[in-house]
N, C-alpha and C positions, 0 to 999 in steps of 0.2 A: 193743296198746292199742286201745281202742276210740275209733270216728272223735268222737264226741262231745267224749271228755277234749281230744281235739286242736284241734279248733274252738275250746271251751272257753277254750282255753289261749291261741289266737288272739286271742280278746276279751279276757284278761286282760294280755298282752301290749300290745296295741293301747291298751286305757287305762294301761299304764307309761306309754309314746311318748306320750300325752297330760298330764299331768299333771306330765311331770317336761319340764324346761327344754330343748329344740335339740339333742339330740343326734345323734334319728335314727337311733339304733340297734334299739330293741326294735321298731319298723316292720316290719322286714324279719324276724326271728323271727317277730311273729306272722304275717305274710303267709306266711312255712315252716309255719308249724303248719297255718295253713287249710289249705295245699297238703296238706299231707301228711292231714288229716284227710278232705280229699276223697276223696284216692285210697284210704285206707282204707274209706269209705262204701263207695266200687264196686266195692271187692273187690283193687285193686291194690296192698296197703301192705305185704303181707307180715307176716312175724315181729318183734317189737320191736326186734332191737336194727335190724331193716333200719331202719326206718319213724326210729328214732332216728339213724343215719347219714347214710338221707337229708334226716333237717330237719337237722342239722348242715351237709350239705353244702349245702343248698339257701340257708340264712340266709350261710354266708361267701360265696358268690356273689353272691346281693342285694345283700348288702354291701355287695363289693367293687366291682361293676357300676355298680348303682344310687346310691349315698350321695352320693358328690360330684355326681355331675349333678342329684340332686332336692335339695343343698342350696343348690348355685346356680340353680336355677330359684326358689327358694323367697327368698333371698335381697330384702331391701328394700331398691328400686330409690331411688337417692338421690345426692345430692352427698355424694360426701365433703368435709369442712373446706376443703382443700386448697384448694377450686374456689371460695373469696372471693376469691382475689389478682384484683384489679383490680374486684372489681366496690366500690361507693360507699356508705361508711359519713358520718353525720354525728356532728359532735362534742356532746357534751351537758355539755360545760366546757372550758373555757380548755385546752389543752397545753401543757404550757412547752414550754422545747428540754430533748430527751431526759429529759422528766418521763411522767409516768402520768394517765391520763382516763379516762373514762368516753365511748363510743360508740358509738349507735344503727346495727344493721346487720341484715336482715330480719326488724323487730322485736322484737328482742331486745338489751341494756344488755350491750355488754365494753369488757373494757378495752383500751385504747390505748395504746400507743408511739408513738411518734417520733424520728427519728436528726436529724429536722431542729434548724437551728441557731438558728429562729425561733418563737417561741409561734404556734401556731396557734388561733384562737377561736372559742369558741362558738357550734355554729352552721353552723361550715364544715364544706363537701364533702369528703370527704378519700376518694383510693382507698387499697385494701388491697393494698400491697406485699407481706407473707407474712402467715402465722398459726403463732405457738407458743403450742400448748395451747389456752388459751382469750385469749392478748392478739393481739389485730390491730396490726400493725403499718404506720402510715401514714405516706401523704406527701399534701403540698394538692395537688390537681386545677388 
């Protein structure tokens, strides 16, 4: 094939891996195509089916090598949920004991738990014992 179709193919590749959602896959195919269409430019690619053997072989190596370490480098460095227990939500209504509220915690309204045996009120400091889902579950400070 000639080195063009393969470049080509490179660039139509490379916008799949843009346009379509994390997956990270067609990356590495087109980076085989460019390969292989270079080496066809300079004269090194051989007969088709080589030149289709080697992008074959060269895209499951990428693959395999490269996918998990550029999806954890790519990855969005962050807290996961988990990482409120103990930091200080406030209440933006009354708590009964083991009732349901409403509660302000890095700007944002969730809902509240409490195991405690005493309303807690409006207002008050409360830390974040765990988190299921989206209800923080409190006790007062």
């Amino acid at each position: 094939m000639a080195w063009w179709v393969w470049v080509l193919a490179g660039f139509g590749l490379l916008v799949v891996e843009i346009v379509t959602p994390g997956g990270l896959f067609a990356l590495f195919f087109g980076i085989s195509a460019f390969a292989v269409g270079i080496l066809v430019a300079v004269g090194l690619g051989g007969p088709d089916w080589f030149q289709w053997a080697l992008f074959a072989a060269l895209s499951v190596f990428l693959l395999a090598v490269l996918r998990k370490r550029l999806r954890g480098s790519l990855a969005a460095p962050g807290k996961p949920v988990d990482t409120m227990v103990g930091e200080t939500a406030i209440l933006l209504e009354d708590l009964a004991a083991r009732g349901v509220a409403k509660a302000e915690l890095r700007g944002t309204t969730w809902e509240a738990r409490s195991d405690q045996e005493t309303t807690l009120k409006k207002g008050q400091r409360c830390r974040v014992e765990r988190v299921e889902g989206l209800t923080l579950w409190l006790r007062p400070e």
